[in-house]
N, C-alpha and C positions, 0 to 999 in steps of 0.2 A: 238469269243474266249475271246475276253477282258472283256467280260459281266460274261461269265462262271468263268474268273480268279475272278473278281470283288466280284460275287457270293462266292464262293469258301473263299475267303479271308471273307467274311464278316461272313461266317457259323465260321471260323476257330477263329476267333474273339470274336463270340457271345459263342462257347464252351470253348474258354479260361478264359473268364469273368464271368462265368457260372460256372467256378470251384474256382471260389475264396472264400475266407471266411473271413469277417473283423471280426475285433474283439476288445474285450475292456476286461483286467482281473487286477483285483484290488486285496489288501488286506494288512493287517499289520503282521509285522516279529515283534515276540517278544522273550526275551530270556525265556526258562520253569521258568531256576531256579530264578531270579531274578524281572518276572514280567515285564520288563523294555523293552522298543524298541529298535531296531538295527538301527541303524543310516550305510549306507554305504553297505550293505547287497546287493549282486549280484543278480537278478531276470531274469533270461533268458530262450526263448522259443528255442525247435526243432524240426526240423521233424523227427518225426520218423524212417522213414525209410533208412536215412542217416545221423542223427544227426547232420546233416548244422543247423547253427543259424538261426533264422527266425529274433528276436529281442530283444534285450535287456536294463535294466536299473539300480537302484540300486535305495533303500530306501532313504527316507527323515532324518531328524533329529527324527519324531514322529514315523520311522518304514514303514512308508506307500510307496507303490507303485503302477505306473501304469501302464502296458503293453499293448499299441492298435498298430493296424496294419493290416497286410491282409497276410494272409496265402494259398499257392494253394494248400495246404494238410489238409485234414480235421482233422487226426489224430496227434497231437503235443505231446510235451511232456515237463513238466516245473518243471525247477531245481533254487533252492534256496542255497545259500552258502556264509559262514562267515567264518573266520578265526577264529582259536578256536571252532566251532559248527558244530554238526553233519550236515552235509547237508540234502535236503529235494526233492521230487521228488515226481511228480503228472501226471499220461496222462490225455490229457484233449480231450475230442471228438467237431469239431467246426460245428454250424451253419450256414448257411448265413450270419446270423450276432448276433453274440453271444455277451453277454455281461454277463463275470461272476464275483459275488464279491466272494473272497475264503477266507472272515471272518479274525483273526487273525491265526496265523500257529507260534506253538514256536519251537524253538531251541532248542536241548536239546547241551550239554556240549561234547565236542569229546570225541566222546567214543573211535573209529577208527581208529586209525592214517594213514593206509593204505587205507581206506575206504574215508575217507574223502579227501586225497592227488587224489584216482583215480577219485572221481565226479568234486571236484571244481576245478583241472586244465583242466574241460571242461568249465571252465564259462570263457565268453570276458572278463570281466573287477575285476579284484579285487582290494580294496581297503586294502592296510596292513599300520596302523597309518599313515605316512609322506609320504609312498610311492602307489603311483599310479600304477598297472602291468595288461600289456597286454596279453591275449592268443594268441601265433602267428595263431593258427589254426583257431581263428571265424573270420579271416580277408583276404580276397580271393585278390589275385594279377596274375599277369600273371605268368607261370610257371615259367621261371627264374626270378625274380622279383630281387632284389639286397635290403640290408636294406634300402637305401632313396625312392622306390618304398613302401617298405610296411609303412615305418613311417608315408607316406601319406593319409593312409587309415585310419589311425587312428584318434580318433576322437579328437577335441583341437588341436592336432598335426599339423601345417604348414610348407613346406618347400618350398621355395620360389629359383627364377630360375639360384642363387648365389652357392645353396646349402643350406643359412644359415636356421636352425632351431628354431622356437618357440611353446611353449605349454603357448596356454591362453596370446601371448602376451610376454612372456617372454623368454628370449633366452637361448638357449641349448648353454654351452657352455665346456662342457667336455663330452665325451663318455665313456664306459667303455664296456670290455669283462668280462662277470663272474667277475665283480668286479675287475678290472687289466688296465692298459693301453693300448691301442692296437694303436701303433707306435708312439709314442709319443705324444698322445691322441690328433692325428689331427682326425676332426669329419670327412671330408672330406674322407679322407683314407678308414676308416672305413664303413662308409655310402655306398661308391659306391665297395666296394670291397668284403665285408661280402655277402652270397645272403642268402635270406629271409628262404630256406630250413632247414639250419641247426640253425637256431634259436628259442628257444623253449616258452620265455618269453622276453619282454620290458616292463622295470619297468622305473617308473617315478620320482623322487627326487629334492626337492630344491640340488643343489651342498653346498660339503659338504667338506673342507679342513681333511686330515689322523687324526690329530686330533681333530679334531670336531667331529667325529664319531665316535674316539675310547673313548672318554669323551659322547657321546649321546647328543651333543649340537645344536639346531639348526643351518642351516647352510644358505645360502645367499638365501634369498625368491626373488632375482631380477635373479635370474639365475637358471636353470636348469640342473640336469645329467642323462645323458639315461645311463639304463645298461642292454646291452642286454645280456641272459646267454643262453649257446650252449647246446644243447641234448647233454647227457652224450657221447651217442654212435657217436656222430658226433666232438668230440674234439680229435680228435687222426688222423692226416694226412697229405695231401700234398694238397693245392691250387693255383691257381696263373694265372696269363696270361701271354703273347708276344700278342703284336701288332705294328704294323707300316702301316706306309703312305707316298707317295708322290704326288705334286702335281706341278698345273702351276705357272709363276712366282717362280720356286728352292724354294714353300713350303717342309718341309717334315717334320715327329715327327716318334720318335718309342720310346716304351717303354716297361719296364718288370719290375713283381711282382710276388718273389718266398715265400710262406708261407709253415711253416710247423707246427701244433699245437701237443702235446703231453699231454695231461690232462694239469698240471700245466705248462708245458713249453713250450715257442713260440719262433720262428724266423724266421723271415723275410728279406729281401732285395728287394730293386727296382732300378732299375737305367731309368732314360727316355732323350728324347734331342727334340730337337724341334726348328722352329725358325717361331713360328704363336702365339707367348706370352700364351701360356699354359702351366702348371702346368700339364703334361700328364698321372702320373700316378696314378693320383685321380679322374680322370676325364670319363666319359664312352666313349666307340666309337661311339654313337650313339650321345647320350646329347650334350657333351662338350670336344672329347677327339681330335675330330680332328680338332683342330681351333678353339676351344671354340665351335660349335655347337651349334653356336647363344643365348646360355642360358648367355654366357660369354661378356654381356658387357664392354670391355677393352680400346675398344677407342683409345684416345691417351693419356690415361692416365700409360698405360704399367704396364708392371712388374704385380707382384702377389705377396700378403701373406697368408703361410697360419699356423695359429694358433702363431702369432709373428715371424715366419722364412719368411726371405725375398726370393721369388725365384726370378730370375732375377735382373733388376736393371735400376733407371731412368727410362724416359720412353719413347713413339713410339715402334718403330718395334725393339724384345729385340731376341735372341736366345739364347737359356737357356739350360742347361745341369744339373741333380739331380743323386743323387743316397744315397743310404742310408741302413742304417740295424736296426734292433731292434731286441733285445735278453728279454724274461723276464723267472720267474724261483722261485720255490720254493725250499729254503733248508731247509731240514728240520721243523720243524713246528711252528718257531720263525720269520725265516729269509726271505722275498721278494725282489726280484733286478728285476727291469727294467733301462736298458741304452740301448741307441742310439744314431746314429750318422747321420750325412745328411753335403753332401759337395752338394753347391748350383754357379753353375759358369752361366756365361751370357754373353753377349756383346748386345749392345742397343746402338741406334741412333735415333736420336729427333730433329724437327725441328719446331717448337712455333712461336706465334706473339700473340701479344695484343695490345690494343687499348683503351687509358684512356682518361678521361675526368673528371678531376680535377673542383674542385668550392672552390675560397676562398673566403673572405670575399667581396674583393672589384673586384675580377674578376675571369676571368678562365683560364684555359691555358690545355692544351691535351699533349700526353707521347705517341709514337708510339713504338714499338720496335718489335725486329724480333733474334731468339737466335736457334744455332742448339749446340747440344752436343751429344759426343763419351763415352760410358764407358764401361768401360771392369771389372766384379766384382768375384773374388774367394774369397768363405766365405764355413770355416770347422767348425762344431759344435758338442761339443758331450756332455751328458750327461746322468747322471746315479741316480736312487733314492733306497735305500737301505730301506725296512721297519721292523725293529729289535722287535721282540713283544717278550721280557724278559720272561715276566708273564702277568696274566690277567690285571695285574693295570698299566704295565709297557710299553710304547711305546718311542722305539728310532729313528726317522726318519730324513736320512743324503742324500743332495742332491746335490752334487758339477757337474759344471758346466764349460765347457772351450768353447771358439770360437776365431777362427783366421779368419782375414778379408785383402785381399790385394785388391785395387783398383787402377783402373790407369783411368785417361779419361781425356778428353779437350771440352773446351765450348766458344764457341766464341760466343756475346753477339752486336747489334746495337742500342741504345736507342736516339730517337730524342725529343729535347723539342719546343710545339711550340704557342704563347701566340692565345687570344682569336680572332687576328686575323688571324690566320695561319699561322705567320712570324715565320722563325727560328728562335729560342733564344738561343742553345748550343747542341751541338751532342756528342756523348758517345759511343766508339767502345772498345771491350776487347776484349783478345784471353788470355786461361788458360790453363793450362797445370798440372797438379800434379799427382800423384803417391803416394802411405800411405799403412802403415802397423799398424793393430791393435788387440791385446791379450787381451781378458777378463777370467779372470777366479773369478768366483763365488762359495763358497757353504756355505748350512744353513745347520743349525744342530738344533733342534727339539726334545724336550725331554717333556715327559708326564704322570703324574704319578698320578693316581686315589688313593685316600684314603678314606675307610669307602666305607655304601652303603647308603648315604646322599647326595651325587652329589659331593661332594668337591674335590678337583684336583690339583695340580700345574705346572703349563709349563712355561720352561723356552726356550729360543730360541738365537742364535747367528747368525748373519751370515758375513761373512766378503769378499768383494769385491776388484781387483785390476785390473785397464786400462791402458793398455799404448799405445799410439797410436803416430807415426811419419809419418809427410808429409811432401812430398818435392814439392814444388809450383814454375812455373814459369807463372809470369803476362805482362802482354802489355796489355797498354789502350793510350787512345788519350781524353782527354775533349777540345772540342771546342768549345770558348762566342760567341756569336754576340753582334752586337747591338753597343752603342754607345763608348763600353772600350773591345775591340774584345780580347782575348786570349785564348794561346792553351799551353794545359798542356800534354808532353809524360810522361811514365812512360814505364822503363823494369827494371822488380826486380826479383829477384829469393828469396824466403823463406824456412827456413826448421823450422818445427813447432814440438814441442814434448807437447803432455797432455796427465796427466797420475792422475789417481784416485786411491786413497785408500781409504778401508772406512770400517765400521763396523758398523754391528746395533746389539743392544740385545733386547731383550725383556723379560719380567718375568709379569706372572699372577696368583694369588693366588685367587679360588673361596670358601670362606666361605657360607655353607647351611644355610639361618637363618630359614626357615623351611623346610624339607628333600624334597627333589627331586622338590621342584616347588618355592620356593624363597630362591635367591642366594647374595650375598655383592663381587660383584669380585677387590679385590685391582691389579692395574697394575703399571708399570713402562718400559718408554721405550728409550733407549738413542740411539744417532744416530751419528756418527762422519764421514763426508766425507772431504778428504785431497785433492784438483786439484792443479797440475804444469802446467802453461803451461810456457813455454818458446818460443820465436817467433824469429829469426832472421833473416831479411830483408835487403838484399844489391844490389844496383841498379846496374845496367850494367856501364862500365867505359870506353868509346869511345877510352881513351890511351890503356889502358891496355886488350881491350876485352874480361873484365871477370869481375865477378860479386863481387865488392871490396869496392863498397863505402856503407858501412853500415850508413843505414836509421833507425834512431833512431823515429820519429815520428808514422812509423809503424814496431815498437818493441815491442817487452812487454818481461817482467820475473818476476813472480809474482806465490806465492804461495796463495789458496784461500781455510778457513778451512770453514764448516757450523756444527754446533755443536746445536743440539737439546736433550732437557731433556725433560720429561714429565710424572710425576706422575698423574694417574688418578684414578677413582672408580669406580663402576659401579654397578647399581640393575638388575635383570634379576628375572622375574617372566612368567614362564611357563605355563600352561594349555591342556590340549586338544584339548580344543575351541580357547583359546589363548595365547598369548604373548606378553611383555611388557617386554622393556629394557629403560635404561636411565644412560648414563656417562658423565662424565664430568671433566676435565684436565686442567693442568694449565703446559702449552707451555713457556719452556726457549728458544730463540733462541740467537746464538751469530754467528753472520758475520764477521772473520778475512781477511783481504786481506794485505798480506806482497809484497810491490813490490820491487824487487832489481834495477829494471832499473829509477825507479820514485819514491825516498822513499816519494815524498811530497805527495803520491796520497795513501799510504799506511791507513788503517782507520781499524776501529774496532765497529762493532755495535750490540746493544743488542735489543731484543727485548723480551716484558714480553705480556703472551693474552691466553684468555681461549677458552677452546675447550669443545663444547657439541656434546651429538649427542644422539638420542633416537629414538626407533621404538617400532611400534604398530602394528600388524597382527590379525586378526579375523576371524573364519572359519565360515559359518553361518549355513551350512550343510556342507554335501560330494560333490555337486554343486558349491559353494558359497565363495567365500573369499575377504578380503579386507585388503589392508596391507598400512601404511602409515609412513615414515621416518623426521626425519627432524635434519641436523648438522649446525655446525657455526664451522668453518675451518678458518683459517690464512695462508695466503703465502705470505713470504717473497721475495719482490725483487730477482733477482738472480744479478751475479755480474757485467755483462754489463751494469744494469741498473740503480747500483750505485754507480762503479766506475767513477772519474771524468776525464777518458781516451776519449778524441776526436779521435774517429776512421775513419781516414781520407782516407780508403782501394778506396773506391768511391768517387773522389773529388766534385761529382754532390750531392752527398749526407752524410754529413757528421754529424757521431752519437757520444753525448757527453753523458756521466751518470753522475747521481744526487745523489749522498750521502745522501740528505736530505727525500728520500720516506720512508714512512710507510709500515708494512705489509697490503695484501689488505686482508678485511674481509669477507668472502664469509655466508651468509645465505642461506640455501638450503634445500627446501622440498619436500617429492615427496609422491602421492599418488597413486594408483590401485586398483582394483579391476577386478575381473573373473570371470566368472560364466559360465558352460557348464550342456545342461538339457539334459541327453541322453537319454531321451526316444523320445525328437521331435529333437534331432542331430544337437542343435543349440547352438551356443557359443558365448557369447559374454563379452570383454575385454577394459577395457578406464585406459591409466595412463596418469599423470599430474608432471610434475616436472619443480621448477621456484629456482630463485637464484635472490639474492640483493646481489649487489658488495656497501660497504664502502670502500672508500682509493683506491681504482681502479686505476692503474698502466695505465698512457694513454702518447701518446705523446705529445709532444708540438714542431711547425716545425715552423722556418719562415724562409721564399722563397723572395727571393733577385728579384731585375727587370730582372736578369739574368737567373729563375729559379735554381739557385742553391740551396738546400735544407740545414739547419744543425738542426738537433733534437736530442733532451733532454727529459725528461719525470716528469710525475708529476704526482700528486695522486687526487682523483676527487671522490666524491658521484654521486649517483643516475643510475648509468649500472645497467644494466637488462638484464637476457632472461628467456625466459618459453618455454617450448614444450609439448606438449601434444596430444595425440590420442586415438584413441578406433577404433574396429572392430565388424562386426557381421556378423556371420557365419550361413548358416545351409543346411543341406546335402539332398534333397527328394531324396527317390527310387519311380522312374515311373512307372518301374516293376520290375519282375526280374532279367533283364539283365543290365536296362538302370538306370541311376542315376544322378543327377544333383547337381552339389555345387555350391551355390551364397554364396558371399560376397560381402560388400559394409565398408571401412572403409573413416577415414581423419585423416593428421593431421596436426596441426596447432602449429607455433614456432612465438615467440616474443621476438623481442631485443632491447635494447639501448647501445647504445657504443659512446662514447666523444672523439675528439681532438681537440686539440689548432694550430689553424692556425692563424700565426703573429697577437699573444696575442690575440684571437676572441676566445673563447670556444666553439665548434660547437657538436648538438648533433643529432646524427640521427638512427631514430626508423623505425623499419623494421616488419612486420610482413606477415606472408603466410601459406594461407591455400592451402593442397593437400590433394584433396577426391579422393578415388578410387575407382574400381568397377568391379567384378571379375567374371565369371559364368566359367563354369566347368562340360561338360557333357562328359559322359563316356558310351561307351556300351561296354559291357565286353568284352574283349580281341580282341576285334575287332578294335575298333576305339575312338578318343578322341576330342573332343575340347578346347580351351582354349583362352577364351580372356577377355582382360582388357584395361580398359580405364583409365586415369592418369591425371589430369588436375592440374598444379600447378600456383596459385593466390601471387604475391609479391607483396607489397606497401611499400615505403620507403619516408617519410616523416624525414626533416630537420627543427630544430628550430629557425633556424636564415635564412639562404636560401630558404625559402620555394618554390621561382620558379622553386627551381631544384629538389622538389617530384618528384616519377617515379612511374607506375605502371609495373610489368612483370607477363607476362602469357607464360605458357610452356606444350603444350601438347602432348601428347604418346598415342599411340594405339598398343598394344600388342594381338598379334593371333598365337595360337600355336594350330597347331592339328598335330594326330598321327594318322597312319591305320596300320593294322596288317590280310590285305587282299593281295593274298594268304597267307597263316597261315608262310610261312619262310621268308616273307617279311615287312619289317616294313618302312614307310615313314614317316619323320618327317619334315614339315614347321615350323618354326619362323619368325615370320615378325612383324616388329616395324616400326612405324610410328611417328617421331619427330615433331612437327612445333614450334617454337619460333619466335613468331612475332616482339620483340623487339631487337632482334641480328642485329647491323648494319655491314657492313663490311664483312658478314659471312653469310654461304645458310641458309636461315629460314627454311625449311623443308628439309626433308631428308624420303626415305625406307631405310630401313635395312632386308634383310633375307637374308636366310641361311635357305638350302634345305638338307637333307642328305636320302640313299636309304640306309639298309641294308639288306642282304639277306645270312641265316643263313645254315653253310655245317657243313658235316661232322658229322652230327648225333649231327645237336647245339652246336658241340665244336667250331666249326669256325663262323667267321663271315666277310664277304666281305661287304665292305661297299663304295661310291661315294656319297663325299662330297663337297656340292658347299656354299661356303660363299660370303657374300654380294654379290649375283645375279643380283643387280640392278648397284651395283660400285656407290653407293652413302653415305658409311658410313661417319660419320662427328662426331666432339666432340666440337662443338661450343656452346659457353654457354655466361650467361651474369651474372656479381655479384655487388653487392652498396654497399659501405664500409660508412665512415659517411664523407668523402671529394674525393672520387672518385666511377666512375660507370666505369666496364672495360667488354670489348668485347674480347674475346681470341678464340684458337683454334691451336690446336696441330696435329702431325702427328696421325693417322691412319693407325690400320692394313686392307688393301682392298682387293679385289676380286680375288680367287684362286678357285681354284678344284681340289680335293684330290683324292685319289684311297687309300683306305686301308683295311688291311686284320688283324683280330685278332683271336687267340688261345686262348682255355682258359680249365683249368685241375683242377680235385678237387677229392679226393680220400678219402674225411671224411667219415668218418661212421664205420660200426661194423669190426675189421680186417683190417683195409685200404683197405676194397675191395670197388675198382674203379666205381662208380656208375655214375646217369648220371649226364655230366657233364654242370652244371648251376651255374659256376660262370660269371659275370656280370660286363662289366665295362663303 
């Protein structure tokens, strides 16, 4: 029997191989009327008989193309298509092994408009100027696929096990619906909520601020905007899920997300809860919804943000509560409004230790400590952007913003010091208590006015800011000396603190054409005025009177603090097709006020005068091909701690004085990149480089008493550094038909220097580490998956004056993620990570981590049951090790650990022709 199967299989084999047909078909696109090549031009094969893609590419800079591969149909059929040009069409009959050239083929001019709209949104890839768009159709995913499934298939496209996205290297950092926000243009939201169904196109963009596009201006080549747009027939209805879960150890989450689209107008709601530090209603059931689904590295580092909104708070074990709406809306054919709101509450508890090991000059001494804290955090946000389009030249865009923050929580703190022979030298206990309330309210107003058809423009812009934030604090501490002059210092103080900001920036930019549409003279000005109060008053506990009376002037303050910046600058800006080229350049007022009522002698006034460059260079070299390179010279001035001459005595172990006398620090900063994606062999590969020289570099200066007591000051210093830099290489083989493989192998590598002054010794130390990766990626169609990756991270930290106390650290990861989809309603997902750090003392050098999840799909795929098991092994850890330029420190915080869930999810979607209910594949 096994002979016969053997047989059998190997006949089944040799007649599958037997019907293939390679192939190779070349040729040049040119346009009729103009004689001249297509650069970018779409070249793609099909089968005939069902018009599935076989392969695709797109023309050179010279027009030319190549299309090889292997086909199991002999009969194909090959389509050509440009924007503005008739498309072209050819069947081509294959060989065994064909190799055809098809000479030059020209364009003729659209004749068509309907004709050409129904061919070329059959082609994968089109190229339109700036923008890169996908055909959702030539890119096959599992039937409910959700948009971060398909984004994955796309080529350049990476999304990585955060969520976060990059094209070529470069991060995706706004999403769009039909050109709109879709809920407060969290990508996350979007990504796992939209499903790949009703998605008709993914177009690809540098990001692009309302008026940078309503002016045609290039927009940030260091960031990306996806904008997916919906079949007409599918933007008219109702989507959404319910889900929930419970588990062991009183895990539990549930969450809901109700959608309703209307051509132009949406609205949304979700509300979720949870206490497994998830962000639940962005997240899938399967991935990351129930405990993060191992994709969610959290650790003990807690809490979540997602697009600037903080969910939760502090960190360890947090239990979080969201909810939220989004309205957007066309009036009339001037007028767009998107506003939203999101209330984000939590409560989190933490409990830390670290482990240092200080080197000064002449010896060393070590810092234990051990710290839990409580915090309990309500935070309400809302926000609205109005887009006013007058007329065609005229753009008014108003964006005001409010958030309320109430916080309450207590942290109790152990810190021991103890010299080089293990002796105690002074002990340090607190217990903290406060309570705050804080209002921001923000809005920019944004005005934009085209004149002529030369490019010239003017925009002016306002925005104006106000904070007030009040805390009420109660402290206990104890510092305890040793040694040869023993003392001990109590403290119980109660404070109530008020800062509060006002501020205002303008902006105005005038672009003069000096030659129409591709060399520009832009004159700018930008002024900036921020107002802070804080006021502080501090009174110690009064053993007669039991209440908090004796006002403590040494930690007081009342002091208004102005920062007033002017800035006239210029600017060239010269455009092309091919390329671009800008270059500005400013000259920076700044003035530092600090008015103190409590200390007029500490009261100062300081100016400072420094120019500002900043110029970029971009290069296309094809429709493959780009290189982009930047480089500014920026100034930051000290802030006010740092040079007011107030000893802040809060910590008696550590006490911090400012220095009036610093300079601003001079940052030099350049970065370079390059990308390149060849899709006809489905390989991509991306390297950027960005380094920075600090002049006047803002560093401390400490000296440490026989007692270790600390008091630091600051000063200004040449020669800091860092650099970062990486590149990646990608490329995708298909085995066969079914099966498919994606390797990657990237690194990258960062270099720093950083200085301080330990009892008058200038100390400097340089750090540098390389992390190579290594990624493979096999897939068989809707069956099954694998995924693993190896991580190895190389640290060296060398000292200029110490050198016995260099250190080398090595940190490595192994990551394995597979998927099956055997039987066809059941899907099993593994994650498992593998940590070792060999130089972690004090702390487990190795660690597994997984996280196993079943689900098994009812009710006709609306439902989905799912059992969820995280950390399986009960060994998750967040122990790490980091080298500063006078300490190496061993730390490690609480962890979310070992549970098992039970959860069940709904999920409803009613898009399409009539809202009639079809099937339901929304995806979370």
């Amino acid at each position: 029997m096994k002979k016969l199967l053997f047989i059998f299989t190997l006949l089944l084999t040799s007649s599958i191989l037997a019907q293939s047909y390679q192939f190779k078909i070349t040729g040049t696109i040119n346009s009729e009327k103009e004689q001249t090549p297509i650069d970018a031009a779409t070249v793609h094969l099909e089968r005939v008989k069902d018009s599935a893609i076989v392969t695709y590419t797109i023309t050179n800079d010279k027009g030319k193309f190549s299309l090889e591969g292997k086909s199991y149909d002999k009969n194909v059929k090959l389509f050509i298509s440009y924007v503005g040009m008739d498309s072209y069409s050819k069947q081509i009959q294959l060989d065994k092994s064909s190799t055809l050239n098809l000479g030059t083929i020209s364009l003729k001019e659209e004749s068509n408009i309907l004709s050409e709209v129904v061919i070329q949104s059959r082609a994968p890839i089109t190229v339109k100027k700036d923008t890169l768009e996908f055909n959702v159709k030539s890119f096959k995913t599992k039937k409910d696929a959700n948009v971060e499934d398909l984004l994955k298939k796309l080529p350049g496209v990476e999304v990585d096990e955060n969520g976060k996205i990059t094209v070529n290297g470069k991060e995706v950092n706004k999403i769009l619906v039909n050109g709109k926000p879709f809920f407060g243009n969290d990508p996350s939201i979007t990504t796992k909520n939209l499903t790949k169904d009703i998605i008709e196109k993914v177009q690809i963009t540098d990001t692009k601020s309302k008026s940078e596009a309503f002016t045609g201006e290039n927009g940030d080549a260091n960031n990306k905007t996806i904008n997916l747009t919906i079949k007409k027939e599918n933007n008219k209805g109702w989507f959404g899920r319910v889900s929930g879960g419970v588990g062991t150890d009183k895990r539990y989450e549930g969450a809901a997300m109700v959608n309703r689209f209307d051509n132009n107008q949406r609205f949304s709601v979700l509300a979720s809860t949870n206490n497994i530090n998830s962000p639940g209603f962005s997240f899938g059931e399967i991935q990351k919804m129930f405990g993060g689904g191992g994709n969610i590295w959290i650790g003990g580092n807690g809490g979540f943000s997602i697009n600037g909104r903080r969910f939760g708070g502090g960190s360890g074990i947090i239990k979080s509560k969201t909810a939220g709406a989004t309205y957007a809306d066309e009036f009339g054919k001037g007028l767009d409004v998107n506003a939203n709101y999101f209330y984000s509450g939590s409560t989190s508890n933490n409990e830390s230790k670290s482990n240092r090991e200080y080197t000064l000059p002449d010896r060393k001494y070590f810092s234990n400590s051990v710290s839990s804290s409580d915090d309990e955090n309500h935070n309400h946000s809302f926000d609205t952007e109005f887009d006013i389009e007058i007329d065609s030249t005229l753009l008014i865009n108003i964006r005001p913003t409010f958030v309320f923050n109430k916080r309450e929580g207590s942290n109790r703190r152990q810190e021991e010091s103890l010299d080089e022979n293990n002796t105690l030298t002074n002990n340090y206990t607190s217990t903290a208590y406060a309570t705050s309330e804080a209002n921001n309210f923000e809005n920019r107003l944004d005005i934009t006015k085209k004149m002529g058809s030369k490019g010239s423009f003017i925009k002016a812009s306002i925005t104006n800011r106000i904070d007030k934030a009040d805390t009420e604090e109660i402290n206990k501490s104890t510092i305890e000396v040793f040694g040869a002059s023993p003392s001990t210092e109590v403290r119980d103080q109660k404070s109530s603190i008020e800062n509060n900001l006002t501020g205002i920036t303008t902006r105005f930019v005038y672009r003069f054409p000096l030659v129409a549409n591709k060399f520009f003279l832009d004159a700018k000005y930008r002024y900036q005025r921020d107002e802070r109060e804080n006021k502080e008053n501090t009174f110690d506990f009064d053993d007669a009177t039991q209440q908090y009376s004796n006002f403590n002037t040494d930690l007081s303050s009342d002091f208004t603090y102005n920062d007033i910046t002017k800035t006239p600058s210029v600017e060239l800006v010269y455009k092309t097709k091919k390329w671009r080229f800008n270059f500005e350049t400013g000259f920076v007022n700044r003035t530092l006020e600090n008015n103190d009522q409590l200390r007029p002698e500490l009261s100062l006034q300081k100016d400072y005068n420094n120019l500002d460059l900043n110029s970029s260079f971009r290069y296309r070299f094809d429709s493959k091909a780009s290189v982009y390179f930047d480089y500014r010279l920026s100034n930051n001035a000290p802030n006010i701690n740092q040079i007011q001459p107030f000893s802040d005595v809060t910590n008696p172990s550590n006490i911090i004085t400012g220095n009036p006398n610093l300079k601003p620090t001079q940052n030099h900063t350049a970065y370079i990149n390059f990308n390149k994606f060849n899709w006809q062999a489905r390989t991509g590969f991306w390297v950027y480089m960005r380094g920075s020289l600090y002049n006047d570099q803002v560093i401390t200066n400490t000296s440490i008493d026989d007692n270790l007591v600390r008091n630091t000051t600051y000063e200004n210093t040449n020669g800091g550094y860092d650099f970062v830099g990486g590149g990646s290489y990608s490329k995708k083989i298909k085995l066969d038909s079914i099966v498919s493989l994606q390797l990657r192998a990237g690194a990258h590598i960062r270099a720093d220097k950083n200085f301080n002054i330990l009892n008058d010794i200038k100390e400097g130390a340089k750090t540098t580490s390389l992390s190579p990766v290594f990624r493979a990626t096999l897939e068989w169609d809707k069956i099954a998956s694998i995924e693993g990756s190896y991580d190895i991270d190389f640290s060296n930290t060398k000292y200029d004056i110490n050198t016995t106390q260099n250190r080398n650290f090595t940190r490595h990861s192994v990551d394995i993620r597979t998927k099956t989809n055997i039987p066809k309603k059941l899907e099993w997902r593994n994650d498992i990570r593998y940590t070792y750090n060999p130089n972690v003392i004090g702390f487990n050098k190795a660690a597994w981590f997984w996280n196993a999840t079943l689900a098994y799909s009812v009710l006709k795929d609306q439902g989905t049951i799912s059992l969820k098991a995280y950390d399986l092994l009960n060994q998750n850890t967040n122990a790490q090790r980091r080298a500063t330029s006078n300490y190496i420190e061993d730390s490690e915080s609480t962890v979310l650990q070992q549970y098992f869930m039970l959860g069940f999810s709904w999920k409803f979607n009613s898009l399409g022709k009539k809202g009639k209910i079809r099937d339901y594949n929304f995806r979370f």
